[in-house]
Backbone as a printed PyTorch tensor [residue, N CA C, xyz], in Angstrom:
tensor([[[-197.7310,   26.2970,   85.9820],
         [-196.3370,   26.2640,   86.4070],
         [-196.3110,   25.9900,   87.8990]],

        [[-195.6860,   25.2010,   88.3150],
         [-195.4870,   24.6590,   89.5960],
         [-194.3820,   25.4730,   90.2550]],

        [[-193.7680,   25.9410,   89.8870],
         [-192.3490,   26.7240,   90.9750],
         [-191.6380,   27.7380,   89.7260]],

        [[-191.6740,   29.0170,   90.2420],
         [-190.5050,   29.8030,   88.9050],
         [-189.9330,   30.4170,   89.8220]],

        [[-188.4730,   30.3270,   89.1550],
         [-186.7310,   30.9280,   89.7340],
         [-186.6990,   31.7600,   88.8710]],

        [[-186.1400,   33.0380,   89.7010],
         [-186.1770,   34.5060,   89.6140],
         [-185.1120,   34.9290,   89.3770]],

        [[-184.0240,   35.0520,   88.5570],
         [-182.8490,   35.2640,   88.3750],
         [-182.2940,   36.5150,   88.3960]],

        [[-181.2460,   37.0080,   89.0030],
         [-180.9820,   38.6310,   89.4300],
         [-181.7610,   39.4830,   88.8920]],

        [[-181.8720,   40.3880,   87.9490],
         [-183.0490,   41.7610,   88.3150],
         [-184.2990,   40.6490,   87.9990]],

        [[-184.3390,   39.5790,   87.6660],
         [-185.9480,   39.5610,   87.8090],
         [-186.1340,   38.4150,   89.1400]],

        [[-185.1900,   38.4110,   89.5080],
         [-185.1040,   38.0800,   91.4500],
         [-185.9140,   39.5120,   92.0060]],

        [[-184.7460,   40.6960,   91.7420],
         [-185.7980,   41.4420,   92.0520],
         [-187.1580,   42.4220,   91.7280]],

        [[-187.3740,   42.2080,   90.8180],
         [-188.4290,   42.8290,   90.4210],
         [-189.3600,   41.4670,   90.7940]],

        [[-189.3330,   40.4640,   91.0490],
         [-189.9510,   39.7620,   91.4670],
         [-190.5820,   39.9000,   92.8140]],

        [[-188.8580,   40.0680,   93.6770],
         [-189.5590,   40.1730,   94.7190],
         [-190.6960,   41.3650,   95.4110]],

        [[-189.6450,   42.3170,   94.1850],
         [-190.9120,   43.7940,   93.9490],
         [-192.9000,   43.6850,   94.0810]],

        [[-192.9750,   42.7090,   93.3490],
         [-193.8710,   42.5300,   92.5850],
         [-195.0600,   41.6460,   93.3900]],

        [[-194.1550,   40.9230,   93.8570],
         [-195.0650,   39.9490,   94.7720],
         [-194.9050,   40.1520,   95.9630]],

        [[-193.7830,   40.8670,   96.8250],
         [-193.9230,   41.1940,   98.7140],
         [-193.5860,   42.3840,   98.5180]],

        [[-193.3620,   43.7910,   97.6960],
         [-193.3830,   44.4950,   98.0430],
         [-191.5390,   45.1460,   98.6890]],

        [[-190.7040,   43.7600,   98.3870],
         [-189.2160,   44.3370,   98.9080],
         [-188.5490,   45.3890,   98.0780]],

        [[-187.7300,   45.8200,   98.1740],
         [-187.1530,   47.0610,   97.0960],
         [-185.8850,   46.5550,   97.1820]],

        [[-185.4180,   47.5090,   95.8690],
         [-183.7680,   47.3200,   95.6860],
         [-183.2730,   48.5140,   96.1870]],

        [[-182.0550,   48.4370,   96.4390],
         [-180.9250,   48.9750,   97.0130],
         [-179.7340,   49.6920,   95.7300]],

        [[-179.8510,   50.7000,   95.5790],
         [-178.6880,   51.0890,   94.3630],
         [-177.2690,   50.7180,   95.0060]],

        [[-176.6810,   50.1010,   94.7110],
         [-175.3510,   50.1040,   95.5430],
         [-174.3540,   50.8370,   94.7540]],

        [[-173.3070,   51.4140,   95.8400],
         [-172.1480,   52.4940,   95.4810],
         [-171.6770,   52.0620,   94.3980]],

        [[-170.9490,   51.1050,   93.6380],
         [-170.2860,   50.5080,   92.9050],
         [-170.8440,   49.0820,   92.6110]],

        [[-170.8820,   48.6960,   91.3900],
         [-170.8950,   47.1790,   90.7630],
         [-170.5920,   46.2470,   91.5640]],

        [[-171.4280,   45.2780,   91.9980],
         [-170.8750,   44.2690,   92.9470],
         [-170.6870,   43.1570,   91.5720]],

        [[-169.6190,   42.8480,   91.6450],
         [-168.8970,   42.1520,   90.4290],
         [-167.6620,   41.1160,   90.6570]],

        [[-168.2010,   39.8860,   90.4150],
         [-167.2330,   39.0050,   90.8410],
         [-167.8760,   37.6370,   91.1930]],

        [[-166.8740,   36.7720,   91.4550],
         [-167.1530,   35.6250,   92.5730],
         [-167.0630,   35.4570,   93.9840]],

        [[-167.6140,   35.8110,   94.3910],
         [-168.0330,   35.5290,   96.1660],
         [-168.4280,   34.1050,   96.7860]],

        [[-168.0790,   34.4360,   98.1330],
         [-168.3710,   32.8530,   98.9850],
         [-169.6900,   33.5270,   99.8850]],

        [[-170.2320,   32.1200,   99.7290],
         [-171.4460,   32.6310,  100.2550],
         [-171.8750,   31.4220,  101.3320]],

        [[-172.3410,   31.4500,  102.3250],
         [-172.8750,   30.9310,  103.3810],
         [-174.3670,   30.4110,  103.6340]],

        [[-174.5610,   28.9470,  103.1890],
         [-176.1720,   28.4670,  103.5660],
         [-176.6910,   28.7000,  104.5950]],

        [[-177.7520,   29.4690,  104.7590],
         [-178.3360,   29.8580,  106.1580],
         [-179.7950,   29.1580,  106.7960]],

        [[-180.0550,   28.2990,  106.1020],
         [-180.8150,   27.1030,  106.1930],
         [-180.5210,   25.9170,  106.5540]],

        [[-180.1670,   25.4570,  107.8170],
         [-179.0950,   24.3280,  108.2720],
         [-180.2000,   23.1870,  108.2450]],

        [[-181.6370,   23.5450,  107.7160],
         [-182.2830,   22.0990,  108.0370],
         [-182.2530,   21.8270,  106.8350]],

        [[-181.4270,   22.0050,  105.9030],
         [-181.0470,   21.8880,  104.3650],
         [-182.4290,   21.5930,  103.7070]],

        [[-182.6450,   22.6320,  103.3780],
         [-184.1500,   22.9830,  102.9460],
         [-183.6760,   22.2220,  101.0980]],

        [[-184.6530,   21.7040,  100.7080],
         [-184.6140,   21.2150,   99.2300],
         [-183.6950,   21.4910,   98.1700]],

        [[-184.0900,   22.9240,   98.0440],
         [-182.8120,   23.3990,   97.0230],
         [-181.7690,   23.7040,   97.2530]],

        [[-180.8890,   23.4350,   98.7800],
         [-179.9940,   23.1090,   98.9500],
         [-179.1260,   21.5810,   99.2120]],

        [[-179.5790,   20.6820,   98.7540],
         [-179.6010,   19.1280,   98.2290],
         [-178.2630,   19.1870,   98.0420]],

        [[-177.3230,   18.6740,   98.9560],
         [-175.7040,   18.4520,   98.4150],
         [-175.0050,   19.8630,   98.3000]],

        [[-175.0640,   21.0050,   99.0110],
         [-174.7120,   22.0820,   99.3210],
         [-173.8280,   21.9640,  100.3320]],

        [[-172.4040,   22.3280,  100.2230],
         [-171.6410,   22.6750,  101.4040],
         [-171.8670,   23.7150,  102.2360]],

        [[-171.5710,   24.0240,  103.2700],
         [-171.8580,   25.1260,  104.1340],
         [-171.9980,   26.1800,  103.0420]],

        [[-170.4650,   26.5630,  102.8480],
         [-170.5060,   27.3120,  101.8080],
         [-169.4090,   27.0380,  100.5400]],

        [[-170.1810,   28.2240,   99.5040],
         [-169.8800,   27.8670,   98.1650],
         [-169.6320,   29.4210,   97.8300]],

        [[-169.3410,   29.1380,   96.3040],
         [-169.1640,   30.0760,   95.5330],
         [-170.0330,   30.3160,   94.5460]],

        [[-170.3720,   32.0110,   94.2400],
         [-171.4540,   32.3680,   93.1550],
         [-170.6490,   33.5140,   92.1940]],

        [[-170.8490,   33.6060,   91.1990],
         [-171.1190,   34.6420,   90.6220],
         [-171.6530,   36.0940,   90.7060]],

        [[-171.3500,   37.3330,   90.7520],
         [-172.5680,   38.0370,   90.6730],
         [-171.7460,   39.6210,   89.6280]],

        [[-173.2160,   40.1300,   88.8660],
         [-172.9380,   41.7110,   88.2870],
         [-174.2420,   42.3380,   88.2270]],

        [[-174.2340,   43.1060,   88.6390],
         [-175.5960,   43.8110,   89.3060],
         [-174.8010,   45.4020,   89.2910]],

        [[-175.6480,   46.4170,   89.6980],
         [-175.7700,   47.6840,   90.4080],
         [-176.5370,   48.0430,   91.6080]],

        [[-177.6060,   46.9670,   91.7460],
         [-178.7730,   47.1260,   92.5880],
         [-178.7890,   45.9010,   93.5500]],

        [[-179.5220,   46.0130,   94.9080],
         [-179.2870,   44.7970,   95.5330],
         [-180.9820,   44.3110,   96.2870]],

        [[-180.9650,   43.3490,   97.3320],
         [-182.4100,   43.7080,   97.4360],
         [-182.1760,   43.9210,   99.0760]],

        [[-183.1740,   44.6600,   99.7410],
         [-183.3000,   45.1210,  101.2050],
         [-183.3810,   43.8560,  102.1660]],

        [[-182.7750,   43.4250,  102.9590],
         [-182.5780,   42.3670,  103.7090],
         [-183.4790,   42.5990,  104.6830]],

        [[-183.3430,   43.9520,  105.7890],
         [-184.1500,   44.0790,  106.2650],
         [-185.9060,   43.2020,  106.3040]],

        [[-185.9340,   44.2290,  105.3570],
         [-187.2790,   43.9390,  104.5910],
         [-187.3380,   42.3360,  103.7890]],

        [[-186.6700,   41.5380,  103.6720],
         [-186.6410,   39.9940,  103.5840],
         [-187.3610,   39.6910,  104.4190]],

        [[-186.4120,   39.8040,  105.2330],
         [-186.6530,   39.0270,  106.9020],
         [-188.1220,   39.2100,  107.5930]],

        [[-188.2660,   40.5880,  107.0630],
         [-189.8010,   40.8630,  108.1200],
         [-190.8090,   40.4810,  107.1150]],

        [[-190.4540,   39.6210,  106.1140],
         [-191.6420,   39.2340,  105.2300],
         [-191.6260,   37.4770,  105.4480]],

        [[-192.6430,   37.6740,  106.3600],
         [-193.1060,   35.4140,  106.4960],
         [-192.6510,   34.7510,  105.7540]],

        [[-193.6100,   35.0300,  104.5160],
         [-193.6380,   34.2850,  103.5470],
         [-192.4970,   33.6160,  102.8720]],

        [[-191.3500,   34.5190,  103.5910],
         [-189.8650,   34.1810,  102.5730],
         [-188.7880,   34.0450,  103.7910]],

        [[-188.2900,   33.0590,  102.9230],
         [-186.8850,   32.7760,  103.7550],
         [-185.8740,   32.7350,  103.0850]],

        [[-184.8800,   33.3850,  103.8010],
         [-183.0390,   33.6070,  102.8610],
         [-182.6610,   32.2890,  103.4480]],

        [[-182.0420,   31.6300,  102.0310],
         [-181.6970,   30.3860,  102.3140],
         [-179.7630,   30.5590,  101.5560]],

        [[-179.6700,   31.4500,  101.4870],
         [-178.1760,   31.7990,  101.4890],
         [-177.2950,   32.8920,  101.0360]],

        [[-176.7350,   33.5960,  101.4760],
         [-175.7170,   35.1410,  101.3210],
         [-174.4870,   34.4160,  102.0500]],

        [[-174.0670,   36.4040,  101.3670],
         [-172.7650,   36.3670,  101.0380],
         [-172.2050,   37.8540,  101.9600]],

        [[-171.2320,   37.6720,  103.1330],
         [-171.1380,   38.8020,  103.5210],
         [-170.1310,   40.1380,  102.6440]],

        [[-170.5580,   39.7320,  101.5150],
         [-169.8520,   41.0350,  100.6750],
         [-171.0360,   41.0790,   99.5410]],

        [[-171.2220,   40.2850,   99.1710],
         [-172.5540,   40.7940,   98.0730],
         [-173.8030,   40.3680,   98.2830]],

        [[-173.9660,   40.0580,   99.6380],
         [-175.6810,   40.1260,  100.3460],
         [-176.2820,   38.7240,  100.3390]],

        [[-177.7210,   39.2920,  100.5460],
         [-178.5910,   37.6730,  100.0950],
         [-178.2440,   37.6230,   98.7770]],

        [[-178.3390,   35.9430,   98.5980],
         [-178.0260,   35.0930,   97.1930],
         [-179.1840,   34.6160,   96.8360]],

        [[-179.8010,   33.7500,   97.9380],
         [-180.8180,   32.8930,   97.5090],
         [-182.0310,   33.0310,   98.5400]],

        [[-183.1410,   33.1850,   98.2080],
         [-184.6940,   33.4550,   99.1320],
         [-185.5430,   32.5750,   98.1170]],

        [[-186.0540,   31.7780,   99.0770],
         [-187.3720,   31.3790,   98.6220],
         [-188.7310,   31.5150,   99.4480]],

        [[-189.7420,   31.0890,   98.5810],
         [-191.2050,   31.1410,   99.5550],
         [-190.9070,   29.8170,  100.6530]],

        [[-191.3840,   30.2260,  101.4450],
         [-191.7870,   28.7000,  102.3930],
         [-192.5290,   27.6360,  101.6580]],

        [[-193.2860,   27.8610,  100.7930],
         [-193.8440,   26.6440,  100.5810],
         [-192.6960,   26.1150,   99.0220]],

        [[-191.6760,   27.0970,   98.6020],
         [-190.8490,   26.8020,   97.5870],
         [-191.2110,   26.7290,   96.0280]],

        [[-192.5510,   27.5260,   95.9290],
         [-192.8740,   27.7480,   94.7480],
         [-192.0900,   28.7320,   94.1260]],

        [[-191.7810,   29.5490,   94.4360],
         [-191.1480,   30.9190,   94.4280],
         [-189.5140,   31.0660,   94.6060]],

        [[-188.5920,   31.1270,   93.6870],
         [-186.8820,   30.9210,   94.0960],
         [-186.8200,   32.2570,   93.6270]],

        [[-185.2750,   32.4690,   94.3610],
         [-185.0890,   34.2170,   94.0160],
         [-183.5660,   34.1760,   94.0270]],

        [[-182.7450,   34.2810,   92.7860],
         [-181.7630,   34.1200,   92.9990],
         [-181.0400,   35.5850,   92.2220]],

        [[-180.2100,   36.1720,   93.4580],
         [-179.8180,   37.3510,   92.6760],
         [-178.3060,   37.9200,   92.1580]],

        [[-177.8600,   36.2450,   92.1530],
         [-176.6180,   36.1800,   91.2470],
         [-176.5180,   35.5780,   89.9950]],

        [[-176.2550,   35.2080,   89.4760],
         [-175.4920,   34.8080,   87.9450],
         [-175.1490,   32.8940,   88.0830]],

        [[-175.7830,   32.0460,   88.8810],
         [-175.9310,   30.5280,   88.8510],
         [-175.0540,   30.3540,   87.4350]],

        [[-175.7770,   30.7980,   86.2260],
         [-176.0620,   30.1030,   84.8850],
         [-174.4250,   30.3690,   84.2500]],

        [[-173.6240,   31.4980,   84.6760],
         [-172.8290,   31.8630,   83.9390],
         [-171.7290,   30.8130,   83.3450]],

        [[-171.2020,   31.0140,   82.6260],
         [-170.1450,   30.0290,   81.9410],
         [-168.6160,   30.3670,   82.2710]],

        [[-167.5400,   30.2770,   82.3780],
         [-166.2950,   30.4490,   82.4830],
         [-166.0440,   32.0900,   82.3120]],

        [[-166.6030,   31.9900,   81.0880],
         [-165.8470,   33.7450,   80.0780],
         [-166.8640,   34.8720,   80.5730]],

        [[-168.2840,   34.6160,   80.9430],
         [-169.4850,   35.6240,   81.0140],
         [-169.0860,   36.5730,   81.7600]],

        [[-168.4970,   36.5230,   82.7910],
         [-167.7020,   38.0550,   83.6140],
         [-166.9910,   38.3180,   82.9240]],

        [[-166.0270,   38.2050,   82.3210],
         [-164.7570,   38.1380,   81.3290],
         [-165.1770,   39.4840,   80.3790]],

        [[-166.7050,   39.0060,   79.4810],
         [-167.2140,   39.4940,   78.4390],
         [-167.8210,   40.7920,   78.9680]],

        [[-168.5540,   40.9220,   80.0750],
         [-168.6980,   41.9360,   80.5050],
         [-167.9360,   43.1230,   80.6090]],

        [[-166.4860,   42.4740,   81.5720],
         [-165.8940,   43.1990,   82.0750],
         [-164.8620,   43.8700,   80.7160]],

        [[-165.0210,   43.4740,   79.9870],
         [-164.1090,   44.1490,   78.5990],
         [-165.5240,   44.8740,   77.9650]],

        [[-166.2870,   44.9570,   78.1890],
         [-167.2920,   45.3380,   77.4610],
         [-167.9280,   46.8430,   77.5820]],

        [[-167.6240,   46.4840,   79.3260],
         [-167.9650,   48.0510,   80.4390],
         [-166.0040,   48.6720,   79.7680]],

        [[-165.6490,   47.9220,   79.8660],
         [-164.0750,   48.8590,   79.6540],
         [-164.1160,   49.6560,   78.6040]],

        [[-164.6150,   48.5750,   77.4720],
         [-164.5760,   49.8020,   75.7140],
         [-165.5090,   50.8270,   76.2220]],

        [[-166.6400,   50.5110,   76.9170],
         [-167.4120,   51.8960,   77.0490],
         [-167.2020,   52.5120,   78.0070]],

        [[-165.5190,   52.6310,   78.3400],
         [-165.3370,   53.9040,   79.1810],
         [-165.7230,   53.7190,   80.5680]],

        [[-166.4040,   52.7360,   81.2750],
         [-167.2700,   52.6530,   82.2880],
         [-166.0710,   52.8090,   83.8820]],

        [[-164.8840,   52.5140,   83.4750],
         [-164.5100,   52.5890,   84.6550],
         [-164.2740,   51.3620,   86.1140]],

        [[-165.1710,   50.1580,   85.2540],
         [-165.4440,   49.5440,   86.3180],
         [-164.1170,   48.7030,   86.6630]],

        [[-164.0270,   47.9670,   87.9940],
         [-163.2490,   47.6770,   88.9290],
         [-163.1330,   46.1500,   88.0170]],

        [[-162.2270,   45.5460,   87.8310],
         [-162.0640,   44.0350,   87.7480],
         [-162.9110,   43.0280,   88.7850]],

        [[-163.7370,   42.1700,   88.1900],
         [-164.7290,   41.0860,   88.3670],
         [-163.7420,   40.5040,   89.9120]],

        [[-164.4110,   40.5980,   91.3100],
         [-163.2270,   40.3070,   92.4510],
         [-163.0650,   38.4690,   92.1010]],

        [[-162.0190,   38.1740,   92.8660],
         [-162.3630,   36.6030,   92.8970],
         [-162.2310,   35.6750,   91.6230]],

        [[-162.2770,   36.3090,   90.2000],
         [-162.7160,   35.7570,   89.0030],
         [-161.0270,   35.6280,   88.5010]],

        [[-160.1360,   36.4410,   88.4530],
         [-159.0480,   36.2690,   87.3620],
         [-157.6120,   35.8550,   88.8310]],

        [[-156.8860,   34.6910,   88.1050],
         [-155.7830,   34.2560,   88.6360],
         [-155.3800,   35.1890,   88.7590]],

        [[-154.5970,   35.4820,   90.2350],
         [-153.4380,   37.1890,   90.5980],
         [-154.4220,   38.1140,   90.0420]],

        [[-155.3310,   38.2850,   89.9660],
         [-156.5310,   39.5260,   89.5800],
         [-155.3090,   39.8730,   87.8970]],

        [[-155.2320,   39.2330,   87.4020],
         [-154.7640,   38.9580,   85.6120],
         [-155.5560,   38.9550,   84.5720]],

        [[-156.1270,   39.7520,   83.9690],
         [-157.1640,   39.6630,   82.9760],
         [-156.2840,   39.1520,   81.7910]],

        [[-155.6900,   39.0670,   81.6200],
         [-154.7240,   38.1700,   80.6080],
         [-154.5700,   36.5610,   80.8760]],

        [[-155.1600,   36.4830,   82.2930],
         [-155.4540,   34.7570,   82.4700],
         [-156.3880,   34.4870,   82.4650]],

        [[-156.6590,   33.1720,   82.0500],
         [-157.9020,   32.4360,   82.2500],
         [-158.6710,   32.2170,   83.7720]],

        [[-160.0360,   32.8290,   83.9100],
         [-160.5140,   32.7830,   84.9900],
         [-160.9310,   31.2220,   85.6010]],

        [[-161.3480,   30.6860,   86.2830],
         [-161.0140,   28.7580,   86.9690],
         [-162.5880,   29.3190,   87.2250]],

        [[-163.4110,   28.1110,   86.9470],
         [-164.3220,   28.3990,   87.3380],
         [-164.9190,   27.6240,   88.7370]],

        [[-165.6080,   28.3300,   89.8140],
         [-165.1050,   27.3190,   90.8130],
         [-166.6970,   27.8730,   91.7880]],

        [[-167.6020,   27.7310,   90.7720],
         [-169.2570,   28.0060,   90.8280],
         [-170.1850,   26.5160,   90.4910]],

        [[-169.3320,   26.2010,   89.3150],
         [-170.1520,   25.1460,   88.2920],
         [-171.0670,   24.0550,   88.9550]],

        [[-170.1540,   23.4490,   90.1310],
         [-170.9080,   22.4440,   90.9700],
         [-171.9630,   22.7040,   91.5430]],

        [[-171.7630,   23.7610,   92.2860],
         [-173.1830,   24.6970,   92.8990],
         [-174.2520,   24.7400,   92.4730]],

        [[-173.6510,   25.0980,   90.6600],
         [-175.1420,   25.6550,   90.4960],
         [-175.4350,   24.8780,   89.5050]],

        [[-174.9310,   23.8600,   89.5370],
         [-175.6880,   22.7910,   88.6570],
         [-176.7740,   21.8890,   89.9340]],

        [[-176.0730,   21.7510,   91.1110],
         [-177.1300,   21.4820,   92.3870],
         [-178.3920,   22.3800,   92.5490]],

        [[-177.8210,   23.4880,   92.0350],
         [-179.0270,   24.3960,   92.2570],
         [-180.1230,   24.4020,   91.6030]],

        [[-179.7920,   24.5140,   90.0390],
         [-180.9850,   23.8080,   89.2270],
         [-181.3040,   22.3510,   89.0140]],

        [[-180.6780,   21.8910,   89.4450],
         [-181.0200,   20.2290,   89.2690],
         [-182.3340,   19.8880,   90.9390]],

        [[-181.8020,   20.5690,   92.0440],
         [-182.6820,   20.3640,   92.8770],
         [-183.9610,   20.9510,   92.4960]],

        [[-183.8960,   22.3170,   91.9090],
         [-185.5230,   23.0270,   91.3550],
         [-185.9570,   22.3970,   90.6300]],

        [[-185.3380,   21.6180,   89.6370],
         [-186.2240,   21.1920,   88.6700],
         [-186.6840,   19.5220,   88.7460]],

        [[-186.0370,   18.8950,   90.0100],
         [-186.4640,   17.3600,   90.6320],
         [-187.4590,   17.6710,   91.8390]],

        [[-187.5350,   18.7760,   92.5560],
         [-188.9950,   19.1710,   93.3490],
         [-189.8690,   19.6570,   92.7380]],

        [[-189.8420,   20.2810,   91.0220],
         [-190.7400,   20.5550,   90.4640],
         [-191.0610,   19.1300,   89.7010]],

        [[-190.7820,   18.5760,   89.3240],
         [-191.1030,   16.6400,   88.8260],
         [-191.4580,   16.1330,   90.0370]],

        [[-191.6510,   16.0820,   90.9860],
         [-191.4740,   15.3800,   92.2340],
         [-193.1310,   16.1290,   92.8210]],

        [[-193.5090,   17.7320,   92.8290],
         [-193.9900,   17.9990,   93.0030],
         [-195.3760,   18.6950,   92.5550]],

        [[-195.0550,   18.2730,   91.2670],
         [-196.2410,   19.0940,   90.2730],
         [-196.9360,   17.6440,   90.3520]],

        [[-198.7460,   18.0940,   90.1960],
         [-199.1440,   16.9020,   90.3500],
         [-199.8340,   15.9040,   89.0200]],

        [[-199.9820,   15.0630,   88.7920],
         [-200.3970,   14.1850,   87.5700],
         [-201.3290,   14.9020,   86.7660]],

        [[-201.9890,   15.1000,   87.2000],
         [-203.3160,   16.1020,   86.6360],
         [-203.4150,   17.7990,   86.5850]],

        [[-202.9400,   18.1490,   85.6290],
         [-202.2790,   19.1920,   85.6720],
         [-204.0840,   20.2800,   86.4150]],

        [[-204.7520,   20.0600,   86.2590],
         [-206.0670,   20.6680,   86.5920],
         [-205.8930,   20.4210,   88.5490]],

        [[-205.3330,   19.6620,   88.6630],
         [-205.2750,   19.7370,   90.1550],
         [-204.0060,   20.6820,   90.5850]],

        [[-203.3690,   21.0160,   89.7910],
         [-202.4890,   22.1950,   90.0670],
         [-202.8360,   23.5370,   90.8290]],

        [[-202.7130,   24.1940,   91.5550],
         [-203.0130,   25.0630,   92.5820],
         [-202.2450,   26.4890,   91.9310]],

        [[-202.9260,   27.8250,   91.9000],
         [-202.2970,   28.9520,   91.1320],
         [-201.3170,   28.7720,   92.8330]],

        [[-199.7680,   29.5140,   92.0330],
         [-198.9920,   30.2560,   92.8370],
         [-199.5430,   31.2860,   93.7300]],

        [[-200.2730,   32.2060,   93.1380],
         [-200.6450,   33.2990,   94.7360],
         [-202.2000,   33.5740,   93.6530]]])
């Protein structure tokens, strides 16, 4: 395997696993659509056709230590969100993606959740950002899709681009 993307908890248990960062329990569900800010202005690869900023997805409980990002070389935050944190970290050399929002989701996937935590009593806050006039009786606009179709379309044209002919000349990840 030439490059694997780490998708929220296994963003972080990833990053667990391989530098040693930890998660963060946070007070309440960070739940919703957020704008988030590229922090990589030399538009590093997998940000290929990225506006400054965009919009993500995210439903989590846990977050990952920024701090502790930053003081690790090997990795660079290549985009957050000043309400639901880092989004996106990769390795420097870009084998390694860490994404600890919800890219993949479809229109309804917060939707389904958020009625889901409700039957079980959970209490939780309405998905921010996601429902017209915060209306769970309306249809949520989805306004992620472009993003994160850039997002996997760039991982998976530097992984074609970068894996090499001979799969034996392939180099382990760590």
């Amino acid at each position: 395997v030439y490059s694997v993307m780490h998708i929220c908890w296994g963003a972080q248990a990833g990053l667990y696993y391989h530098y040693g960062v930890g998660k963060q329990v946070l007070p309440e569900k960070m739940f919703g659509v957020f704008d988030h800010t590229v922090r990589e202005p030399t538009h590093h690869h997998l940000l290929r056709g990225f506006d400054e900023t965009f919009k993500a997805p995210h439903s989590r409980h846990t977050g990952v230590n920024r701090t502790e990002l930053l003081s690790t070389p090997s990795l660079s935050i290549l985009a957050e969100s000043g309400k639901a944190g880092v989004y996106l970290v990769a390795t420097r050399d870009g084998r390694q993606v860490f994404v600890t929002g919800h890219p993949e989701y479809d229109a309804g996937t917060l939707h389904a959740e958020y009625m889901r935590d409700v039957k079980r009593g959970l209490g939780v806050k309405l998905p921010e950002h996601y429902y017209p006039a915060d209306d769970p009786t309306k249809t949520p606009r989805v306004t992620w899709r472009s993003h994160a179709q850039l997002l996997f379309a760039n991982w998976l044209s530097d992984i074609y681009e970068e894996t090499p002919f001979v799969l034996s000349d392939l180099k382990p990840l760590l």
